[in-house]
C-alpha positions as CSV (number, residue, x, y, z in Angstrom):
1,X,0.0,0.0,0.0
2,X,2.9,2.4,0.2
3,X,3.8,3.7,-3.5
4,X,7.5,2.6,-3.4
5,X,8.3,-0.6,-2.0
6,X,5.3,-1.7,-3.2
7,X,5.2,0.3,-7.3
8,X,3.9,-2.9,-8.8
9,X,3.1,-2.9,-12.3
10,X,5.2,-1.3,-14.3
11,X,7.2,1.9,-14.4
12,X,5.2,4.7,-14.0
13,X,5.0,7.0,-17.5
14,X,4.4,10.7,-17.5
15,X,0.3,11.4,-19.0
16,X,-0.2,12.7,-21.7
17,X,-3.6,12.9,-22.5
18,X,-6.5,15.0,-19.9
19,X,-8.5,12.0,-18.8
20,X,-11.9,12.6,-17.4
21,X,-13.2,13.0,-14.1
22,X,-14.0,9.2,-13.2
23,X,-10.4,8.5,-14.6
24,X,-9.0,11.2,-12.7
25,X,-10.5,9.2,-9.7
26,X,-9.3,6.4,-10.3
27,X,-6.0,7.1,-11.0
28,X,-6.3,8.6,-7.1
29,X,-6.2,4.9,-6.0
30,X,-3.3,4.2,-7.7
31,X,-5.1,1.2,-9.9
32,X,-1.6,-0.3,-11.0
33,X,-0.7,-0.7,-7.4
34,X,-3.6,-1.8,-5.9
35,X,-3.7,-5.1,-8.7
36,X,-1.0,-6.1,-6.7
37,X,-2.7,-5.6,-3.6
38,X,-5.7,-7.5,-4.7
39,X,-3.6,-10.3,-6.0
40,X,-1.7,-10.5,-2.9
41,X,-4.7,-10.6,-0.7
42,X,-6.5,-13.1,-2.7
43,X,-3.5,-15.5,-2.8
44,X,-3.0,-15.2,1.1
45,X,-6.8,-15.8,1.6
46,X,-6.5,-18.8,-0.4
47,X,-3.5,-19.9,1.4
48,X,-4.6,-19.4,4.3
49,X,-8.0,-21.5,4.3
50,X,-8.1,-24.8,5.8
51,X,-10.8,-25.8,4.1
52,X,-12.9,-25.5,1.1
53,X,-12.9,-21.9,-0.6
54,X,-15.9,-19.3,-0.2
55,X,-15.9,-17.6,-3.4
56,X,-18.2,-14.5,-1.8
57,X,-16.0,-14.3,1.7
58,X,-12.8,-14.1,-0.3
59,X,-14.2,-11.6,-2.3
60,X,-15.7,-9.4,0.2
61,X,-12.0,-10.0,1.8
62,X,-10.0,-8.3,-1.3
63,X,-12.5,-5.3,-2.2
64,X,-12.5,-4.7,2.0
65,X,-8.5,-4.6,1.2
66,X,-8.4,-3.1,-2.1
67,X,-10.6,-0.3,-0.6
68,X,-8.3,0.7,2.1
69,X,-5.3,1.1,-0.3
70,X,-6.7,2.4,-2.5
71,X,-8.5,5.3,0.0
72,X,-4.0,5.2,1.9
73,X,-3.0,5.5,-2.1
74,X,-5.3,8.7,-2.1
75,X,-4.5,10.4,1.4
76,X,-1.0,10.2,0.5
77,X,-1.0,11.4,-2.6
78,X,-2.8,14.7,-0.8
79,X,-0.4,15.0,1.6
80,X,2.5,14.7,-1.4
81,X,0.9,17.1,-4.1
82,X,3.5,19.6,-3.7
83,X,6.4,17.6,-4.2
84,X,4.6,15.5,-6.8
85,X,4.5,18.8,-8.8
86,X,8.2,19.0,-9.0
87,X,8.7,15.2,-9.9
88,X,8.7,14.8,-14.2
89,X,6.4,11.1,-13.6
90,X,3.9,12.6,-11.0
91,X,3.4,16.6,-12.1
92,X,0.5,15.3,-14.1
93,X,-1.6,13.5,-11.0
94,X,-5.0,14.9,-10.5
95,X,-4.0,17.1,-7.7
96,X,-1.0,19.0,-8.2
97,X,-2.2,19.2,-11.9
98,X,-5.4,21.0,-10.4
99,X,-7.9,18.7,-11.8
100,X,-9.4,17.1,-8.5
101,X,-9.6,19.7,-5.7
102,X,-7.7,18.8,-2.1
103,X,-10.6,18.5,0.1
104,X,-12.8,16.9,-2.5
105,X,-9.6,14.1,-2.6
106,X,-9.4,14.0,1.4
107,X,-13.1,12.8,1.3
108,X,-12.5,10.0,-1.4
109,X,-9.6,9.0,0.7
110,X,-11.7,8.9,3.8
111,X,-14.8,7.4,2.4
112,X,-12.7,4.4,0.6
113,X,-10.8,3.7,3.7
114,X,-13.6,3.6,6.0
115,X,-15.5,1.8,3.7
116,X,-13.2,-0.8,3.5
117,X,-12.9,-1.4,7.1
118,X,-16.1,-1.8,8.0
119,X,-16.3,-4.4,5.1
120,X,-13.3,-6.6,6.4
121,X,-14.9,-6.1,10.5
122,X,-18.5,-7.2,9.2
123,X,-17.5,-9.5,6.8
124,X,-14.2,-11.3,7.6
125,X,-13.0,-10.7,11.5
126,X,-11.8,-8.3,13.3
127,X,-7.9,-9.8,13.2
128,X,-7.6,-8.7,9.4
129,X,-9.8,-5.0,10.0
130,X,-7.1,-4.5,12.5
131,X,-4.2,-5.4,10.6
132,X,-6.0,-3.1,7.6
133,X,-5.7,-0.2,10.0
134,X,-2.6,-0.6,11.1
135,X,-1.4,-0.7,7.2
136,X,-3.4,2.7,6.9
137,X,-1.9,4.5,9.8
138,X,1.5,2.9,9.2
139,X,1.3,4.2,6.0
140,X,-0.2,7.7,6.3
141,X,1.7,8.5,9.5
142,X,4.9,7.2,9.4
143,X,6.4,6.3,6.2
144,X,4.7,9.2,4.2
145,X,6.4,11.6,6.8
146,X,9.6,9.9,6.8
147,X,10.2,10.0,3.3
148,X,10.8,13.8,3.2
149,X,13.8,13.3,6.0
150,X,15.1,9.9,6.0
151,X,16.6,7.0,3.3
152,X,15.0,4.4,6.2
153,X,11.6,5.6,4.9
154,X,12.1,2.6,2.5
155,X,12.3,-0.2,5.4
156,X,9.5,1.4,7.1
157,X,6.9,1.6,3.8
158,X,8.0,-2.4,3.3
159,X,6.1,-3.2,6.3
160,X,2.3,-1.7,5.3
161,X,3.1,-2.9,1.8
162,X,3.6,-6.4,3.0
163,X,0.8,-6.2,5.1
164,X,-2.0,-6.9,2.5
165,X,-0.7,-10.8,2.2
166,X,-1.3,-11.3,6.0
167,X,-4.8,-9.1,5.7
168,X,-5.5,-11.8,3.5
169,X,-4.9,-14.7,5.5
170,X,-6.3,-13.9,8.7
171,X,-9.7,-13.0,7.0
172,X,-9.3,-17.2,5.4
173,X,-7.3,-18.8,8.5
174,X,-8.5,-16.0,11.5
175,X,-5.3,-16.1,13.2
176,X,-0.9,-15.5,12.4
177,X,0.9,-18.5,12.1
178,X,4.4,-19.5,10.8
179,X,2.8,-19.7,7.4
180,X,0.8,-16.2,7.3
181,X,4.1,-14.6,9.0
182,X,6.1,-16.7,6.4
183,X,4.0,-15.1,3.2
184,X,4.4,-11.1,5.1
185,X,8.4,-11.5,5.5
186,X,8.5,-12.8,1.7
187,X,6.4,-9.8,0.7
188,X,8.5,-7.6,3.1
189,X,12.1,-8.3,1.2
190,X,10.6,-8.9,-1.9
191,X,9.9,-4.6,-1.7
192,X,13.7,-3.7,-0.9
193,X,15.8,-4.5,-4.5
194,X,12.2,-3.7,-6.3
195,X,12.4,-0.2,-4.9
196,X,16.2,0.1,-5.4
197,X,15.8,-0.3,-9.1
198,X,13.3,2.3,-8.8
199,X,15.2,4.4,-6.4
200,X,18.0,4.4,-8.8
201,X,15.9,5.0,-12.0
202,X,14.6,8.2,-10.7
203,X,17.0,9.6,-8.2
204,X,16.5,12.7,-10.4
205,X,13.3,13.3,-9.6
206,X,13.6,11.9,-5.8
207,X,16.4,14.7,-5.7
208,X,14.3,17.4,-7.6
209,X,11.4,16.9,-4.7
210,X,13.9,16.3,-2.0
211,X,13.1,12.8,-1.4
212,X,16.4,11.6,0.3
213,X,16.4,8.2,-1.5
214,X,19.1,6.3,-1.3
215,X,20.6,7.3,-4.8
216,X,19.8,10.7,-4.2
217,X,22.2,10.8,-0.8
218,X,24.6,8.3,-2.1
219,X,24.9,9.3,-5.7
220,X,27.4,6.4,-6.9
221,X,24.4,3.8,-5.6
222,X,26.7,1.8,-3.5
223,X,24.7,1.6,-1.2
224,X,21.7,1.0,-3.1
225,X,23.4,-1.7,-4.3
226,X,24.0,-2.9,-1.3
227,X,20.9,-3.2,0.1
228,X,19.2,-4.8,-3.2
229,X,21.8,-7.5,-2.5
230,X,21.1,-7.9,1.4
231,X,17.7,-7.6,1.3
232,X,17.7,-10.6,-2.3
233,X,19.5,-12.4,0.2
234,X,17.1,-12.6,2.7
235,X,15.0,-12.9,-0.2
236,X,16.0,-16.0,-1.2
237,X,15.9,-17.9,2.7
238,X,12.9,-16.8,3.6
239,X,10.9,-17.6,0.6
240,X,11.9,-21.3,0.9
241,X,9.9,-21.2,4.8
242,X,6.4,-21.9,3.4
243,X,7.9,-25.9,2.6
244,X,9.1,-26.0,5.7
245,X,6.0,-25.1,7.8
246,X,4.0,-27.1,5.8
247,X,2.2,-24.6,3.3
248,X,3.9,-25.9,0.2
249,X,6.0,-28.7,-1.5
250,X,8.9,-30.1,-3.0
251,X,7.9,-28.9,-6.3
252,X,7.7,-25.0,-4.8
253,X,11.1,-25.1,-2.9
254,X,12.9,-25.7,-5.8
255,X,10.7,-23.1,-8.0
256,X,11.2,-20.7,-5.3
257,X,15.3,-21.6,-4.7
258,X,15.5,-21.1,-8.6
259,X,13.5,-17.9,-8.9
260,X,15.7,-16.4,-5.5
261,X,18.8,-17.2,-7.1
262,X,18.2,-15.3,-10.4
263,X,16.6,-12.0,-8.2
264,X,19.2,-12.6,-6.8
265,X,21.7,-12.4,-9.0
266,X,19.9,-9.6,-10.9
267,X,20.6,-7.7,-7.6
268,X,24.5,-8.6,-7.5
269,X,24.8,-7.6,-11.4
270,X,22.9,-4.0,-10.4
271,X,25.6,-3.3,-7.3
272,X,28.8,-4.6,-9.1
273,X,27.8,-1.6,-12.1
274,X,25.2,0.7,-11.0
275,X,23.2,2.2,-14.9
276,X,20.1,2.1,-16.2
277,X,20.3,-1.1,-17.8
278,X,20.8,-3.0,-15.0
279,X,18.6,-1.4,-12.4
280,X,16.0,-2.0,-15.1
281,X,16.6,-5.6,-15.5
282,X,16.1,-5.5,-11.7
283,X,12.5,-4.0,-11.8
284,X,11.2,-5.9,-14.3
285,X,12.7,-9.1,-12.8
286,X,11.5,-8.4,-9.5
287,X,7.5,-7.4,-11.0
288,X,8.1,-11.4,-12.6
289,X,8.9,-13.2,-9.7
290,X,6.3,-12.3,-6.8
291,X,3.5,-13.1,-9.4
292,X,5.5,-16.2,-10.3
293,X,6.3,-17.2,-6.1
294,X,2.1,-16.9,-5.6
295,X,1.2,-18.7,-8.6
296,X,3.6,-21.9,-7.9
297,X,2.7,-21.9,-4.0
298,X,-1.0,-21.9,-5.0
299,X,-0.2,-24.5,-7.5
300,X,1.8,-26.6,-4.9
301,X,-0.9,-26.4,-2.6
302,X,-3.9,-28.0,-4.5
């Protein structure tokens, strides 16, 4: 739910076309981002049920969980109008371009968010409402704060974007186990060498809003390197825990060992030489694996 760690998708391009007022909506909830939320929701409901599936519970589950990102992806995105008007990929957002007014936005933000967790109290338990509000305010009133004065903003935002996996599987399973913790911590490393690539990508325009990002402190990217190689690391051992709780196979270890290794090494190729190329092979490495981790531990689980 954070807009780094998490920046699923793709890369984001600058708009160049007016869109219309729904779209401008829309694009307040970050939709890009929150497809990853929903998909990482859904596969930790799914995971986490011990029994057969309840098509309507999990899908009360993800729009209760989609809803309160996507009102966090709007709140934040008031709070960082100004300096999305000096960043090049984010001038042309709905509020510092002007087109959606601030307290109209801080409404929608509100609305969404509230919405979202009275659907996940009523309709799921309270375990996963909690965990949705913690996300929010973890979100809102720490990370979003800390990005403007510290590169540790970036640790910080990892933990309400991994969040959505265990909202997930306490709304299924109703309580944390080695297995739901296993699926947050995966989530939780998983965000570090995405956002690196991204860090490095646009230090530019972290530096032009006075973001201080990694890259933007550290301009050589050592250290940016350094940490997409750490945190790969960690990567790689802790995504191999779901086989040995009990939550997946034989057949998903070695998947998961295989896909770690090459992040991995993706990560070790961006901090031995630090340009575009490789930070990009990075992103778009890291956007393949997590939808390739879920799809293989569902797999290995049916």
């Amino acid at each position: 739910m954070k807009e780094a760690p998490v920046d699923a998708a793709a890369i984001p391009m600058v708009e160049t076309r007016r869109p219309s007022a729904l779209g401008d909506y829309l694009a307040l909830t970050k939709p890009r981002l929150n497809f990853l939320v929903v998909a990482t929701s859904a596969a930790g409901y799914y995971l986490g049920a011990t029994g057969s599936i309840d098509a309507l519970s999990m899908v009360e589950a993800v729009a209760g969980t989609a809803l309160v990102a996507g009102g966090a992806a709007v709140l934040n995105q008031l709070y960082e109008r100004d300096t999305d008007a000096l960043m090049r990929r984010t001038r042309l957002r709905p509020l510092p371009a002007g087109r959606v007014a601030p307290a109209d936005a801080r409404i929608f933000g509100l609305a969404l968010s509230t919405a979202g967790l009275t659907l996940l109290a009523a309709r799921a338990n309270w375990l996963s409402a909690a965990l949705a509000l913690a996300t929010l305010l973890t979100y809102l009133l720490i990370y979003t704060p800390m990005k403007r004065r510290t590169p540790l903003s970036t640790i910080v935002g990892a933990l309400p974007g991994a969040l959505p996996a265990l909202i997930g599987w306490t709304a299924s399973h109703g309580s944390i186990d080695r297995s739901g913790a296993a699926l947050f911590a995966i989530v939780f490393c998983w965000q570090l060498p995405h956002f690196m690539a991204i860090a490095w990508l646009y230090r530019e325009d972290y530096a032009r809003a006075g973001f201080p990002m990694l890259p933007v402190i550290d301009p050589d990217g050592r250290r940016a390197g350094k940490q997409a190689v750490y945190w790969g690391f960690l990567l790689v051992l802790v995504s191999l825990e779901p086989t040995f709780s009990g939550l997946a196979g034989r057949t998903y270890f070695v998947v998961a060992l295989v896909l770690g290794v090459a992040l991995f090494g993706l990560a070790v190729r961006f901090a031995a030489d630090r340009n575009e190329g490789n930070a990009r092979a990075l992103f778009y490495g890291s956007i393949t694996y997590l939808p390739l981790l879920w799809i293989v531990m569902i797999a290995n689980k049916l």
